[in-house]
C-alpha positions as CSV (number, residue, x, y, z in Angstrom):
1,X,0.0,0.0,0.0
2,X,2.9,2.5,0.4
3,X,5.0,1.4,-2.3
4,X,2.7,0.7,-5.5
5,X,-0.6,2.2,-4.6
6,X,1.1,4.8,-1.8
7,X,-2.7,5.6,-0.5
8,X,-3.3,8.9,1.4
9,X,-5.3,10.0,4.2
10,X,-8.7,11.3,2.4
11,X,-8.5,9.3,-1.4
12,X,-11.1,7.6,-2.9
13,X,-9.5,4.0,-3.5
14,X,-11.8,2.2,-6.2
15,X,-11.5,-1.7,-5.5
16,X,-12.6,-4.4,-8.4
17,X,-12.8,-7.7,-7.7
18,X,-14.1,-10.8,-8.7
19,X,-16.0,-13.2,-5.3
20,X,-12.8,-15.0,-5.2
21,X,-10.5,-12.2,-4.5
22,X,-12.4,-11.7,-1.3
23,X,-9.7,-12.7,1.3
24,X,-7.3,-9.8,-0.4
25,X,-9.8,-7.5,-0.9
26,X,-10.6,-7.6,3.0
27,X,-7.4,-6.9,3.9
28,X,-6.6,-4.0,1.1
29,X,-9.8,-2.9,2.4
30,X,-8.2,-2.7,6.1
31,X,-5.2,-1.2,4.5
32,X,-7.0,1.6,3.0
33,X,-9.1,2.3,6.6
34,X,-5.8,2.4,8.4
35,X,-3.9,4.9,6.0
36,X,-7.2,7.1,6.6
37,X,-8.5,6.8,2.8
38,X,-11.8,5.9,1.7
39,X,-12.5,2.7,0.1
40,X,-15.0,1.9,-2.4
41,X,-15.3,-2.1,-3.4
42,X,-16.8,-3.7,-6.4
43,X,-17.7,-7.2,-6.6
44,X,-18.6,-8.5,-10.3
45,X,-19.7,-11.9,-11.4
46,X,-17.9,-13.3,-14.4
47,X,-21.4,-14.7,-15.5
48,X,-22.8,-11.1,-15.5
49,X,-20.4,-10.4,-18.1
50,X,-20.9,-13.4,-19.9
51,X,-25.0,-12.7,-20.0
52,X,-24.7,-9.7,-21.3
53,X,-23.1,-10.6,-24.3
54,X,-25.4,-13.6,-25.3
55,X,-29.0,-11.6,-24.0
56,X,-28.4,-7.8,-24.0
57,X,-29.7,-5.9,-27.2
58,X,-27.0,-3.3,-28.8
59,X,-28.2,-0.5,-26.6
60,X,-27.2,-2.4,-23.5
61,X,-23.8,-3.8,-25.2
62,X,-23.6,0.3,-25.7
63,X,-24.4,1.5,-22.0
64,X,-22.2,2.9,-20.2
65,X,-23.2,3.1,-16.5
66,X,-23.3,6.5,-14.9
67,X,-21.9,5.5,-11.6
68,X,-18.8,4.0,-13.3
69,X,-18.1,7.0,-15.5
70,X,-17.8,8.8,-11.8
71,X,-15.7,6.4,-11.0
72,X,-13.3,6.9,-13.1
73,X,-13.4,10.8,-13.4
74,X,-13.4,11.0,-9.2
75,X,-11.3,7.6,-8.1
76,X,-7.4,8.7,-6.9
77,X,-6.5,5.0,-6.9
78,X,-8.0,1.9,-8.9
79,X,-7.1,-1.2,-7.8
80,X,-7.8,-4.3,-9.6
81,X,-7.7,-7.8,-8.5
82,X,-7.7,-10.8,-11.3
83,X,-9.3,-13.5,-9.0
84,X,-11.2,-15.6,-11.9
85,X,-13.4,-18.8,-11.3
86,X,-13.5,-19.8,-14.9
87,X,-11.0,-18.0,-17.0
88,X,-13.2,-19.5,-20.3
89,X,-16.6,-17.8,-19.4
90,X,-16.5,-15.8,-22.8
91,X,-14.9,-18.7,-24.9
92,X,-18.7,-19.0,-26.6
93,X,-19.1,-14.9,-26.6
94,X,-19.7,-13.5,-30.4
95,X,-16.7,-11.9,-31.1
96,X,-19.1,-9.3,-32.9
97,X,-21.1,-8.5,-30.1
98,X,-17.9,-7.9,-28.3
99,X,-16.5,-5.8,-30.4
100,X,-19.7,-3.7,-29.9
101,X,-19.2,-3.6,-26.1
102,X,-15.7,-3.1,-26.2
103,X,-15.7,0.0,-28.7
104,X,-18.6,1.7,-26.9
105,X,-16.2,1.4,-23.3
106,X,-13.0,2.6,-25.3
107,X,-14.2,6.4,-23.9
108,X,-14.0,4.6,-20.2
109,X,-10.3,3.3,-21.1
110,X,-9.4,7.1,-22.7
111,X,-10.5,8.6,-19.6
112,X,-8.6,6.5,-17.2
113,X,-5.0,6.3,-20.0
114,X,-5.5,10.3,-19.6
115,X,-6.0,10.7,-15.5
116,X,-3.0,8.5,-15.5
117,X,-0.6,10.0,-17.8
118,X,-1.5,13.4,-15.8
119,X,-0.8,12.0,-12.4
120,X,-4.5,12.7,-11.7
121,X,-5.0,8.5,-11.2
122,X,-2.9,5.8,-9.7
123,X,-4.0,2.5,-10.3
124,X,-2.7,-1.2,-10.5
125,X,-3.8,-4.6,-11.4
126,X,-2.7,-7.7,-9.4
127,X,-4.0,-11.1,-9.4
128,X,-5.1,-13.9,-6.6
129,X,-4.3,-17.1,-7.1
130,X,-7.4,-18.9,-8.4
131,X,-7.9,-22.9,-9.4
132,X,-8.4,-21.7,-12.7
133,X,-5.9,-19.1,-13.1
134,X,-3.3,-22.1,-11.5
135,X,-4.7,-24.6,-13.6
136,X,-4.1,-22.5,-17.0
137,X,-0.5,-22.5,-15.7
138,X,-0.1,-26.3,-15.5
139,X,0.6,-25.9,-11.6
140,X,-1.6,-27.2,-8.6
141,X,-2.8,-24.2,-6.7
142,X,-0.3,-24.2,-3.9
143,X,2.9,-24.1,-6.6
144,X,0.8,-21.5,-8.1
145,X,0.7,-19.2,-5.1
146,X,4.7,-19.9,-4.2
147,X,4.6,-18.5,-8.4
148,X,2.6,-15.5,-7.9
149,X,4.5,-15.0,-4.5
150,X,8.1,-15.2,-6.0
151,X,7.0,-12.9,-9.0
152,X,6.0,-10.5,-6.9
153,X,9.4,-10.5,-5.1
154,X,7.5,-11.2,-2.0
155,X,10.1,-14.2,-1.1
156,X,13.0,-11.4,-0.5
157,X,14.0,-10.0,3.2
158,X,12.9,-6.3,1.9
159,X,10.8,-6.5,-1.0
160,X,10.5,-3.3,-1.0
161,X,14.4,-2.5,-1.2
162,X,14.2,-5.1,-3.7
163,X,11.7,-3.3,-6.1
164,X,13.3,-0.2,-5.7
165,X,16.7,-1.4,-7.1
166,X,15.0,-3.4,-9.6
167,X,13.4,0.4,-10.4
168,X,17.1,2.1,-10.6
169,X,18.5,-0.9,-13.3
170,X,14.8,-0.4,-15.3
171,X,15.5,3.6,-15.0
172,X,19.1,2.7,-16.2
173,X,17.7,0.5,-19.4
174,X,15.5,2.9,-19.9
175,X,17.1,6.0,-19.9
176,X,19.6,4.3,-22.7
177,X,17.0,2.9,-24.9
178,X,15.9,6.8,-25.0
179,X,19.0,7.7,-27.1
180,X,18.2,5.0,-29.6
181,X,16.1,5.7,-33.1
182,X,15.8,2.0,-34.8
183,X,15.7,-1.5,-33.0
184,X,15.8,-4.3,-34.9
185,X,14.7,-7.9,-33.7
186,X,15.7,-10.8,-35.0
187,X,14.9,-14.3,-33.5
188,X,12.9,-17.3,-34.5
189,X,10.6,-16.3,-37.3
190,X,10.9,-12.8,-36.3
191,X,12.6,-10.1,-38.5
192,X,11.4,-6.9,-37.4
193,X,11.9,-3.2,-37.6
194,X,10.7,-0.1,-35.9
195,X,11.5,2.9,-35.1
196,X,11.3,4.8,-31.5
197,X,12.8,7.8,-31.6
198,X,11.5,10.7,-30.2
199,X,9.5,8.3,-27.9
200,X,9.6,7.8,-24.2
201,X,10.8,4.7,-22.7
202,X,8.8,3.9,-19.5
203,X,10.4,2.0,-16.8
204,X,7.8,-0.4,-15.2
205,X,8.4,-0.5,-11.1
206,X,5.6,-2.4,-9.6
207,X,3.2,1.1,-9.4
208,X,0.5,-0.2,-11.9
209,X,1.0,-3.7,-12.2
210,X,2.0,-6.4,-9.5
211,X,4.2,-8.0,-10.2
212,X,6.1,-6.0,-12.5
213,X,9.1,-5.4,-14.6
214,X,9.8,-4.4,-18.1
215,X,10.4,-1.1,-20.5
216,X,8.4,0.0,-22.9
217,X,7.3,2.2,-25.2
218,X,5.1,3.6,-27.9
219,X,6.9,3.0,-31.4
220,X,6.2,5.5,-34.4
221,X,3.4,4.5,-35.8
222,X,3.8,4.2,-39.6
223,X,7.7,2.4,-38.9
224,X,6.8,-0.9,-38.1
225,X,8.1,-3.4,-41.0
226,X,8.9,-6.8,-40.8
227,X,7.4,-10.4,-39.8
228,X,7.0,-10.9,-36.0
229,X,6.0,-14.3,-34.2
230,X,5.0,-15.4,-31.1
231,X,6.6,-18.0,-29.3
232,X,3.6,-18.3,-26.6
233,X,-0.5,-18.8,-26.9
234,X,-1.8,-15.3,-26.1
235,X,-5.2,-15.3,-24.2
236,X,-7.6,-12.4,-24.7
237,X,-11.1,-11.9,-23.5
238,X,-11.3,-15.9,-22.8
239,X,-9.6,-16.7,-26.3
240,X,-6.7,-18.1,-27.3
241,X,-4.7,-17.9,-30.1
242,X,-1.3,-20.2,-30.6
243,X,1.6,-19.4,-32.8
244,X,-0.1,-16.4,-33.9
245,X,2.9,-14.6,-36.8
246,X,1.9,-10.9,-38.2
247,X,3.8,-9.1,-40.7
248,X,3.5,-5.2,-40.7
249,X,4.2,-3.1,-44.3
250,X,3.8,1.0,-43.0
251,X,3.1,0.5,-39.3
252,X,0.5,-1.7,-40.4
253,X,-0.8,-5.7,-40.4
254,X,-1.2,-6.9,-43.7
255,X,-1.1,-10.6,-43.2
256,X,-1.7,-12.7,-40.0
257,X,-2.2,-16.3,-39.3
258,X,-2.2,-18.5,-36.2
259,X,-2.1,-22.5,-35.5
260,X,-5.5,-21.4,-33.8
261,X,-7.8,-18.8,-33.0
262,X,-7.2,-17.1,-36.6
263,X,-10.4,-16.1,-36.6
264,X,-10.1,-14.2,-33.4
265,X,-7.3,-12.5,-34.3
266,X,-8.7,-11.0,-37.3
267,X,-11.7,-10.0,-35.8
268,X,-9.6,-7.9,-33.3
269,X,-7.7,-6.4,-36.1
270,X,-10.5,-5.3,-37.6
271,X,-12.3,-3.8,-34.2
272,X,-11.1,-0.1,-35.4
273,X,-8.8,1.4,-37.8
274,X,-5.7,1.7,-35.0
275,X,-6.3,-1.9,-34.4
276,X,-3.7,-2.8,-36.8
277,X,-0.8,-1.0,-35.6
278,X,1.8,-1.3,-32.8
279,X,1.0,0.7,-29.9
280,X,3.2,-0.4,-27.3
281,X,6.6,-2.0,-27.8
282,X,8.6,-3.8,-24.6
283,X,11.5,-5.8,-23.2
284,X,10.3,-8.0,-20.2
285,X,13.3,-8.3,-17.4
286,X,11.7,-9.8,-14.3
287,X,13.8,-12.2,-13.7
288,X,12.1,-14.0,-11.3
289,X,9.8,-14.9,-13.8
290,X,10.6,-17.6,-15.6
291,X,7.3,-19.8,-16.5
292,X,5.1,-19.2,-19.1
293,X,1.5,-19.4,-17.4
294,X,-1.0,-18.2,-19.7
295,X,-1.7,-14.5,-18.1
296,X,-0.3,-12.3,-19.7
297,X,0.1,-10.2,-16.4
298,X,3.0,-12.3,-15.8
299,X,4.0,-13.7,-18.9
300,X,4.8,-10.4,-20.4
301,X,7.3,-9.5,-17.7
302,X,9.5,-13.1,-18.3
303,X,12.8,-11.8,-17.9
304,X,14.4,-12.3,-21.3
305,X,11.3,-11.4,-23.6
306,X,9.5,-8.9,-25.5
307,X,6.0,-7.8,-26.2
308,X,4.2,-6.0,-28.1
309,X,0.6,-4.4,-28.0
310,X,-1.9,-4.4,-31.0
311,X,-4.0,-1.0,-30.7
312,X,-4.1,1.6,-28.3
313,X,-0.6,3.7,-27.4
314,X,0.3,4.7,-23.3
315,X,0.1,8.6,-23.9
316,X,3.2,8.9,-21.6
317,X,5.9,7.6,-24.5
318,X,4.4,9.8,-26.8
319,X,2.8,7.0,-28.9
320,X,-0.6,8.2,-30.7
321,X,-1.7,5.1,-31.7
322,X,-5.7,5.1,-31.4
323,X,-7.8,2.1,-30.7
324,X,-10.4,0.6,-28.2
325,X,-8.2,-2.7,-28.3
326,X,-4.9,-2.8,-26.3
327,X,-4.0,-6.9,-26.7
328,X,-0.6,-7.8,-25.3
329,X,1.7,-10.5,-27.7
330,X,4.8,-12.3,-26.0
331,X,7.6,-13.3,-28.0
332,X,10.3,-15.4,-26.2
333,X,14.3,-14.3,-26.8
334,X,15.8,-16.3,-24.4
335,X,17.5,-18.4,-27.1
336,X,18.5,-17.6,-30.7
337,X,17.9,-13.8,-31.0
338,X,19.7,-10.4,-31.9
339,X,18.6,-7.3,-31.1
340,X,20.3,-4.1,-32.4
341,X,20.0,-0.5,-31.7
342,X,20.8,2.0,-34.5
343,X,22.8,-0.8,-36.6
344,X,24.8,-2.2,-33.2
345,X,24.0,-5.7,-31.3
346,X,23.1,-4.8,-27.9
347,X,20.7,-7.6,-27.0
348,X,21.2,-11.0,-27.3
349,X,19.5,-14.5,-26.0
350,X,17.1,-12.4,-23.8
351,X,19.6,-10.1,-22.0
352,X,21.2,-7.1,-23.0
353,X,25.1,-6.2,-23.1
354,X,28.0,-4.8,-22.1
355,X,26.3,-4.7,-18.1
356,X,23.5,-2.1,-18.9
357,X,20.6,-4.3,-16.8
């Protein structure tokens, strides 16, 4: 609470959860009481969700609740918790009529991008362990909570040290990768070029997600060229899609196709015209993440990765890509790949060189 959220006496703390998240919510609740803030807790059923999608007409796909748009314009700190039953509940969903309800909320996701950015909102999304979240992870629940606990650094004497000199090397990385116009990956089935200068590199230090750790940015928009593939099954909106490869002409796809969940995928490229284009570009360098487990809350900080979003931009690196989808895509570098800055190698087999992390 005083590292990532840092709650003050008098804030209105905003706290989503599913029913399963109960024993954390309780006690952030408690938290937030005793640093003299007020909290404000929302429980949601996943079937709610999932009812809405098969029942609801177009103008209650469209609605957007009056309570939560004061939410969002009045919260000083959001606070999410992933505690999911059944992490398949919109498998059957029309990807149609979610593309209706997700572009009619993309003015909810604005609104909270731009309180952010400003410094108006702090906000972070965590996870409790779950059956289902474990068992998407190929773990039994109690290796999944020793996971979730070692990700988070949570094992450590002082986590709290430790994520603060995790924060300086990130700074460090970061701080470089701002010097540098045109990165070039190259790994299995990747070849890929983009441009980021005159972008921002943003150091991730555990202030909105937990756990954390990775750099990113927003890459031009019209320089992305290349074929990119990726090396794990990426969930979204209870699909997956395996071995999904894209290849960008202009900043844009052109082609994609995946082992499975094509379909998907090109329904999500199509959900608005920024929906093809690279909004956020990263290097993942948690180290103490090493497992791939099928959330991309984790899986996108595996130390020795990258990632990249399709669709919306993080207004703080400058990007201006424009979309109502944000959909995070891992690639693994661990073994087999080059990446260089400006025409020299300074990243290879999922670390960079020469000491800079």
């Amino acid at each position: 609470m005083s590292y990532s959220t840092r709650v003050a006496p008098g804030e209105l703390v905003v706290i989503d959860s599913g029913p399963l998240g109960a024993p954390l919510v309780r006690e952030i609740h408690r938290r937030v009481l005793a640093a003299g803030a007020h909290p404000l807790v929302n429980i949601t059923l996943e079937e709610t969700q999932e009812a809405l999608l098969r029942e609801g007409s177009d103008a209650q796909l469209e609605f957007l609740s009056p309570a939560r748009v004061e939410e969002i314009e009045t919260a000083d700190v959001r606070i999410v918790l992933e505690a999911e039953e059944n992490t398949r509940t919109l498998f059957a969903a029309d990807p149609s009529r979610q593309t209706v309800h997700k572009r009619a909320r993309k003015v909810l996701g604005d609104r909270l991008f731009e309180r952010s950015a400003s410094g108006e909102l702090r906000w972070l999304v965590t996870l409790f362990p779950t059956q289902a979240a474990a068992q998407d992870a190929g773990m039994s629940l109690v290796d999944y909570e020793d996971f979730v606990y070692r990700a988070g650094l949570l094992d450590r004497e002082d986590p709290v040290r430790e994520w603060r000199e995790l924060a300086e090397r990130l700074d460090r990385v970061a701080g470089w990768l701002d010097t540098k116009d045109e990165l070039h990956v190259v790994a299995e089935g990747t070849d890929l070029r983009l441009r980021v200068g005159g972008r921002h590199w943003v150091a991730s230090r555990g202030f909105e997600n937990f756990p954390d750790g990775e750099v990113f940015t927003g890459p031009v928009e019209t320089s992305v060229e290349g074929t990119v593939r990726c090396s794990f099954p990426a969930a979204y909106h209870g699909r997956i899609v395996e071995d999904a490869e894209l290849r960008f002409e202009g900043g844009e796809v052109v082609a994609a196709e995946a082992a499975r969940g094509r379909d998907f995928l090109e329904e999500m490229l199509a959900l608005d015209e920024g929906a093809r284009r690279m909004g956020e570009f990263a290097f993942g360098m948690n180290e103490a993440i090493t497992e791939f487990t099928l959330n991309t809350l984790f899986d996108e900080k595996i130390g020795g990765t990258m990632h990249f979003a399709l669709g919306k931009s993080y207004p703080e690196t400058g990007g201006r890509n424009e979309s109502a989808l944000h959909w995070d895509l891992v690639c693994d570098l661990r073994a087999g790949s080059e990446v260089h800055a400006d025409g020299e190698l300074v990243y290879r087999d999922g670390r960079f060189l020469d000491g800079l992390f």
